[in-house]
C-alpha positions in Angstrom: -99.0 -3.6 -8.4 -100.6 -0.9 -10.7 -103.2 1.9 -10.4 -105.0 2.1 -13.4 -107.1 5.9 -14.3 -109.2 5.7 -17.2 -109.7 8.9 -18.2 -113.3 9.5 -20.2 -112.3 11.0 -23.5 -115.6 10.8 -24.8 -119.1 12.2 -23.4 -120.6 9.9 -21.0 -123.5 9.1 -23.0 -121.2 7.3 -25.2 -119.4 5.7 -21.7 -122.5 4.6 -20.5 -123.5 3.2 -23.6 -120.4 0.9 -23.2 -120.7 0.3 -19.4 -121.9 -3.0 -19.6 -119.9 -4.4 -21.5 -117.0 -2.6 -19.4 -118.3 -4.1 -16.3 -118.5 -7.5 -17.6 -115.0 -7.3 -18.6 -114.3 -6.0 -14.8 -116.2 -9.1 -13.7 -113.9 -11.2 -15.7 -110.4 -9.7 -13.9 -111.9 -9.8 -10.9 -112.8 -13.3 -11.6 -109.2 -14.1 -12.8 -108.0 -12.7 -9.4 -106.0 -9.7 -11.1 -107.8 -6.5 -9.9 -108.4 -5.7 -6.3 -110.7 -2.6 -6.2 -112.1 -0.3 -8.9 -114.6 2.2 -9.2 -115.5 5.9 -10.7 -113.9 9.2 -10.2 -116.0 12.1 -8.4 -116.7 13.9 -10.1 -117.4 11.6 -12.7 -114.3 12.1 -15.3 -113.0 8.4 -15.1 -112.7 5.3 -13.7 -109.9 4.1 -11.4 -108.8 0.3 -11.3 -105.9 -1.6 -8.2 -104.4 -4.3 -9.5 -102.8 -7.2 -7.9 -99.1 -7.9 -8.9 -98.0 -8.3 -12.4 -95.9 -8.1 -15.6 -96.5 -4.6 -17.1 -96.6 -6.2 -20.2 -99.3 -8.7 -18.9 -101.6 -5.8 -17.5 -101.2 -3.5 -21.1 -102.5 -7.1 -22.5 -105.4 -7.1 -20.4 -106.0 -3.1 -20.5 -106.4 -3.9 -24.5 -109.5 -5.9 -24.3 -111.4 -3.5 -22.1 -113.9 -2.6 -24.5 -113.8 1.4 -23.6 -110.5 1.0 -24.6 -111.1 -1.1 -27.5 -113.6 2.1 -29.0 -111.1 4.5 -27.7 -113.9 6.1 -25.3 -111.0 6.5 -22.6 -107.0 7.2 -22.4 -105.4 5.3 -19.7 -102.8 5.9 -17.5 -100.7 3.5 -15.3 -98.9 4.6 -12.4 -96.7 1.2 -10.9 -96.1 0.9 -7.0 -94.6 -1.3 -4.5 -97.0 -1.7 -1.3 -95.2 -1.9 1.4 -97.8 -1.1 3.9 -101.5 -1.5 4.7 -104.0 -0.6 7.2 -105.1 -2.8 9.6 -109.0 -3.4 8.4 -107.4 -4.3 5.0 -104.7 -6.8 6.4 -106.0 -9.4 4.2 -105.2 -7.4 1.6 -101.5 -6.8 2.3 -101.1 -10.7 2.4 -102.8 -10.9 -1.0 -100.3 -8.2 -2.4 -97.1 -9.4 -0.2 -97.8 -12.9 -1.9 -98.8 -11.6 -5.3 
């Protein structure tokens, strides 16, 4: 699985601009079933995205549509990790990554 940090390279009256069309790409990986959580730094710098399981090469494909992306508003850094453990209150969630 991947954590995603966007990184705002652009001020955020440009970002926010762009947010919905960010968010309605979100809505459409969440949809798909390939992110898990996401959200915005504090303070308020960038964005960070948890993926479910995946080719790299499959997530740098999806990464590529997300229109911040797209108008270079952001710079993006992917940090890959195996979970290999979970709290309790998210067991669900360790079932969804074990089974990818």
């Amino acid at each position: 699985m991947f954590i995603v940090l966007l990184h705002y390279d652009a001020p955020l009256e440009q970002i926010d601009y762009v947010l919905p069309d960010h968010r309605a790409w979100l809505e459409k990986q969440y949809e798909a079933g390939y992110f898990i959580v996401s959200g915005r730094q504090k303070p308020r710098t960038g964005g960070v995205i948890l993926t479910r399981p995946m080719p790299r090469g499959k997530l740098d494909a999806l990464m590529a549509t997300d229109p911040w992306i797209q108008q270079k508003l952001v710079k993006c850094q992917v940090v890959e990790f195996e979970a290999t453990r979970t709290a309790a209150e998210v067991a669900v969630l360790n079932e969804a990554v074990l089974t990818g």
